[in-house]
Structure formats: structure tokens, C-alpha cells
C-alpha positions as CSV (number, residue, x, y, z in Angstrom):
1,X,0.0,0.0,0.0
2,X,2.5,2.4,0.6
3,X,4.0,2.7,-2.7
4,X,0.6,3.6,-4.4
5,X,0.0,6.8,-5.8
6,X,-2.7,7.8,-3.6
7,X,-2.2,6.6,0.0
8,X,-5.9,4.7,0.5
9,X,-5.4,2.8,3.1
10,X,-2.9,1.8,6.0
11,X,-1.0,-1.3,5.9
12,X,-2.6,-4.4,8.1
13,X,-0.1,-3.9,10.8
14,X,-1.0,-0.5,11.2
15,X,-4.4,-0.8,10.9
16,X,-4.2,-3.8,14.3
17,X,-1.8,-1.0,16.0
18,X,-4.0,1.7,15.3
19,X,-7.0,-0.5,16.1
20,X,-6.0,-1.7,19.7
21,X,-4.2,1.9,20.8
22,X,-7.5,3.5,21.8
23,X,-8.5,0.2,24.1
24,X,-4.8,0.4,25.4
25,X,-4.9,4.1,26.3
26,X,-7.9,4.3,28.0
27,X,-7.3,1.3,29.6
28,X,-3.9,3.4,30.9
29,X,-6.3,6.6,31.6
30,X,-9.0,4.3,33.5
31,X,-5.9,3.1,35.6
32,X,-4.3,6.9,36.3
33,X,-7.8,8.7,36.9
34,X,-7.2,8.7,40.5
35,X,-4.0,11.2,40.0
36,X,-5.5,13.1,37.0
37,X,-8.4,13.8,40.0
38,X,-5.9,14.9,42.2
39,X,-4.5,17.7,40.3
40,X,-6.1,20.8,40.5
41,X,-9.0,21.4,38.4
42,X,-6.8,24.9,37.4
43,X,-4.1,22.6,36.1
44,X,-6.6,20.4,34.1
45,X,-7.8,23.1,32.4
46,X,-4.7,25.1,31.3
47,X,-3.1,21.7,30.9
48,X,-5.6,20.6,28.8
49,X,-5.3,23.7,26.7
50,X,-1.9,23.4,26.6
51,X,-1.6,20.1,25.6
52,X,-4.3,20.8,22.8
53,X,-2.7,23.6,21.6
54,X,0.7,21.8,21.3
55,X,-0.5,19.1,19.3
56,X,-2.2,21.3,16.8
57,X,0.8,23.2,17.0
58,X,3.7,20.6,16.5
59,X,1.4,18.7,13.9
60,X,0.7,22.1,11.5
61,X,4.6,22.7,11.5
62,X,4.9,18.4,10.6
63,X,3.1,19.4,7.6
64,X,5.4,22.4,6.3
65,X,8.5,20.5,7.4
66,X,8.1,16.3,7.0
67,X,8.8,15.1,3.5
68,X,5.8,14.0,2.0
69,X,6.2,10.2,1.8
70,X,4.6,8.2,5.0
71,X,7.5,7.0,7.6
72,X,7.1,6.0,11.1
73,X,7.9,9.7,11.6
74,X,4.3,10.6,10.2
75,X,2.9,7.8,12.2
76,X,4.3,8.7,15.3
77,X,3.1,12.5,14.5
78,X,-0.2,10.9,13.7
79,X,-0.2,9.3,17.1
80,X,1.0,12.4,18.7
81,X,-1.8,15.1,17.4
82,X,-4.8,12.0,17.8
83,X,-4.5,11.2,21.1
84,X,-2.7,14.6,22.1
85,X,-6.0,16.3,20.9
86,X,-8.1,13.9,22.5
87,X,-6.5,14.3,26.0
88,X,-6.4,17.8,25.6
89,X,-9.9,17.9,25.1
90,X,-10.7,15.0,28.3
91,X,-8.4,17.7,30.8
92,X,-9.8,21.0,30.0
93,X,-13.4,19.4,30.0
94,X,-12.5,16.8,33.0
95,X,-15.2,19.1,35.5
96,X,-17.3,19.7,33.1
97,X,-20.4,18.1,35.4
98,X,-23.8,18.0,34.1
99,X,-23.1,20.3,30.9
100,X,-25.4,19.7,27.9
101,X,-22.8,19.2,26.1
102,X,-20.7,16.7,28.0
103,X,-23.8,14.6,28.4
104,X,-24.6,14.7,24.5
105,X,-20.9,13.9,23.9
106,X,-21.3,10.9,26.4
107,X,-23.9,9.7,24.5
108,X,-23.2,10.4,21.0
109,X,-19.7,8.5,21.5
110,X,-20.9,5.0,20.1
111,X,-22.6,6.4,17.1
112,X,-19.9,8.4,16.5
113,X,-17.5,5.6,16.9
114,X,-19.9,3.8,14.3
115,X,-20.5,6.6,11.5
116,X,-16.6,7.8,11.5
117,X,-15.3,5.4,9.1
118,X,-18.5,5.7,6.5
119,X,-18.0,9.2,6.2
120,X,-14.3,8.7,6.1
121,X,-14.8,6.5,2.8
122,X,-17.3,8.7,1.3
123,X,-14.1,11.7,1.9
124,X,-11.4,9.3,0.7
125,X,-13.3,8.2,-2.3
126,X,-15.0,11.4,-3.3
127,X,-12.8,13.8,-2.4
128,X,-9.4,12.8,-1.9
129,X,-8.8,11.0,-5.2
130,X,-9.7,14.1,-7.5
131,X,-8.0,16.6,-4.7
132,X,-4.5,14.5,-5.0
133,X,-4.5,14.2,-8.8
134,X,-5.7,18.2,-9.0
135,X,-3.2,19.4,-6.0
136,X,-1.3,16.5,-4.4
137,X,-1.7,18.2,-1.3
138,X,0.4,16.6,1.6
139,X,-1.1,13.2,3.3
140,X,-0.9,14.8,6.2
141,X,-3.4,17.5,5.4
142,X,-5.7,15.1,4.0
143,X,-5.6,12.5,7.0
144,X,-6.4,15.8,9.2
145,X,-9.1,16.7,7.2
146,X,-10.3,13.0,7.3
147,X,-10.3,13.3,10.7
148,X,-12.4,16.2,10.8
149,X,-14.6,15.0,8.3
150,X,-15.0,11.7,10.2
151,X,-16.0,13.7,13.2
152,X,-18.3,16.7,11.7
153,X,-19.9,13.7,9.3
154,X,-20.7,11.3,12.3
155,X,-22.2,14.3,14.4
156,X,-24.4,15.7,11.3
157,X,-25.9,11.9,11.3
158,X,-26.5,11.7,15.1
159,X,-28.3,15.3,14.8
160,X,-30.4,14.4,12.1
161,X,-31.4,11.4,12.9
162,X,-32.2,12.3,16.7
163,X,-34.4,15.0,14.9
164,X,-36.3,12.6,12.9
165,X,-36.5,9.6,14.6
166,X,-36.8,10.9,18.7
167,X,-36.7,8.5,21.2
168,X,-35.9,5.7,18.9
169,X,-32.8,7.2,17.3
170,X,-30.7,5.5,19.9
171,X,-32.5,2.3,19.1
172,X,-31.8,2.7,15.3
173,X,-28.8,4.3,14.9
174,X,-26.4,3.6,18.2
């Protein structure tokens, strides 16, 4: 896979890594929550932020810098802005109790988790292919974009689909 034109797909050992880090990490997180508690809900927030900003940060100035060809530099920058983000976002938002939008966020995680990928293909397929061939923007912007895609895609379903089906969107949908 790696040495086609347009970069499709991950190779099957990355795809298991990438596939089991999630479970691992918050396995790691679910085993560390009593110290993250016993910071100070100050230091969750700025560190939170901090940590946010530093992986948008550090992965923006990957894009301008990294060659353009996939290495286990790119993954491990992959890695590094995912999960960064992601605990960025779980510090800052850590006493969040009761919010709206933490408790939509709760619940829109499984059907989020099951819509990513469909909208991912649907942005790889449609979009990607013509982009490359018309621009050959950097994988790295695309993959970010996929990300975002994934995300805002997943979230426009859940919406829509609580809107028109009510109480039995969660039935039907996740």
C-alpha cells in the first residue's frame, strides 16, 4: 500500500496498532484517573489547553516540514496530534459536570465511533482522489481533514437522525 499513488489505506499492521491503541490508552487513563483527579481542576484546564494547543501546534509545522512520503515519523506524529487532541480535550473538560454538552458527547460516542469510518470512505473516495490528482496536497493534510470529516460527518448523522427519529434514534442508529 504504501508505494501507491494515492495513500488509501494503512498497511494491516498498522491498521491492528492503530485498532488496539485506543483500548490500550484508555485502559492506561482508567488506571491513572485517581491522579488526574488529584490535580487541581486549574491545572486540568490550562493543561488541557496546553496540551491541545501543542498538538495542533507541533502537527501544523509536521506538515510544512516532514517530507511528503509516510515514515514512522508521520505515524508517530499521527499518534502524537490523535490522542494529544483527545486528551487535551478530556483535561480542560474533565469538570465539566452536568453540561449539555458533555452529556450529549457521552452519548453520541458510540454512534460516533460507528458513523466515523463511513464518512471517512465517502471523503477518501470522493474527495481525496480528485484533490490529490488536481493538487497532491500533503497526506498529512488530508488525514487531518479525514479526521475532521469523520467527526463533523458522524455528528451531522447523530443530529439528524435524533431530529427525525426521537426517542428511537438511539435504538436505530447507536
Amino acid at each position: 500500500m504504501h508505494g501507491d499513488p494515492v495513500p488509501l489505506g494503512l498497511a494491516s499492521t498498522e491498521a491492528a496498532a492503530i485498532g488496539s491503541t485506543p483500548f490500550v490508552v484508555g485502559w492506561f487513563v482508567a488506571q491513572h484517573l485517581p491522579a488526574i483527579r488529584r490535580l487541581t481542576p486549574r491545572f486540568r484546564r490550562r493543561g488541557g489547553l496546553v496540551l491541545l494547543l501543542v498538538a495542533i501546534g507541533v502537527s501544523i509545522a509536521a506538515m510544512w516540514v516532514l517530507p511528503h512520503k509516510r515514515s514512522n515519523t508521520w505515524v508517530t506524529m499521527e499518534y502524537f496530534h490523535r490522542y494529544g487532541v483527545i486528551f487535551g480535550i478530556f483535561l480542560f473538560a474533565f469538570d465539566w459536570r452536568g453540561r449539555a454538552a458533555v452529556r450529549w458527547l457521552s452519548e453520541a460516542t458510540y454512534p460516533i465511533y460507528l458513523y466515523h469510518f463511513f464518512c471517512i470512505s465517502v471523503w477518501w473516495t470522493y474527495a481525496v482522489v480528485p484533490l490529490y490528482h488536481a493538487f497532491h496536497p500533503r497526506r498529512v493534510i488530508l488525514d487531518s481533514c479525514a479526521f475532521t470529516v469523520g467527526l463533523a460527518g458522524s455528528v451531522a448523522i447523530i443530529v439528524a437522525g435524533r431530529r427525525l427519529l426521537g426517542r428511537h434514534a438511539r435504538t436505530l442508529l447507536g
